[in-house]
C-alpha positions in Angstrom: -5.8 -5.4 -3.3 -3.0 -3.0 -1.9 -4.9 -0.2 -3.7 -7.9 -1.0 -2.3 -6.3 -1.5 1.4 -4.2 1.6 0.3 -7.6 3.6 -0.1 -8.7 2.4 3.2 -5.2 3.5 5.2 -5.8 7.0 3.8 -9.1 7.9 4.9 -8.0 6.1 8.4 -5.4 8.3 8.7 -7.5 11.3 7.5 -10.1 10.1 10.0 -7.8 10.5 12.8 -7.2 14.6 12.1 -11.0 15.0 13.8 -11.6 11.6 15.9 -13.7 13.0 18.2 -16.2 14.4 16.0 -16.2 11.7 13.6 -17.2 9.8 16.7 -19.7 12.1 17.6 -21.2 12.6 13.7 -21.5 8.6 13.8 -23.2 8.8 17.4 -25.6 11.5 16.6 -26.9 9.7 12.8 -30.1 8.3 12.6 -29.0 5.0 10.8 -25.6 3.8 9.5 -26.7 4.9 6.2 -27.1 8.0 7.3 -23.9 8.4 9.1 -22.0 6.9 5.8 -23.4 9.7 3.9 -22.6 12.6 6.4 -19.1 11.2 6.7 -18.9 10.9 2.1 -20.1 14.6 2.3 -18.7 16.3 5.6 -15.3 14.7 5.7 -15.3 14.4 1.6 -14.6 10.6 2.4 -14.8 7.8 -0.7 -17.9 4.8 -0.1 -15.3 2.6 0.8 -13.2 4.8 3.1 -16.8 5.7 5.2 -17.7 2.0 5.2 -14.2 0.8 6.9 -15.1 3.5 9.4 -18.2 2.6 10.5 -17.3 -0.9 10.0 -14.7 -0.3 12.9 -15.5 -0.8 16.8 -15.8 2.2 18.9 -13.1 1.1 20.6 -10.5 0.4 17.9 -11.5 3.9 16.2 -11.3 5.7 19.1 -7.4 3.7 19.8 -5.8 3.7 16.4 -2.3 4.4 16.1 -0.9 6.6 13.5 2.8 5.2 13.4 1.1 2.0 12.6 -1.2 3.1 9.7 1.4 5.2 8.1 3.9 2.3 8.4 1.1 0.2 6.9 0.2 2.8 4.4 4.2 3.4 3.2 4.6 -0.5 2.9 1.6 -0.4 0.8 2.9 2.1 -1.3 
């Protein structure tokens, strides 16, 4: 399970270098299929890590906090 979660913290954190077009990739897709597979091929994300994405409201996306991912992530580790 921390792997997994561990997995998930990563591509958070990697989503957070480029927000805004991450936000505007997911906008712009024709279907959340779609929009998993741009983020898996643009952003080089894993299934998973594009699913917890899109699974996320715009609003938490948009709000996440580094300190608390990478605290989660190190905890993890």
């Amino acid at each position: 399970k921390a792997r997994a979660r561990e997995e998930i913290v990563n591509g958070l954190l990697k989503a957070l270098e480029d927000i805004d077009n991450i936000i505007k990739l997911i906008k712009h897709s024709e279907s959340a299929a779609a929009a998993k597979e741009a983020l898996i091929q643009t952003y080089e994300f894993s299934e998973a890590q594009a699913k917890a994405i899109l699974d996320m409201k715009l609003a938490k996306l948009a709000n996440l906090e580094r300190v608390e991912l990478e605290k989660e992530l190190a905890n993890l580790v």
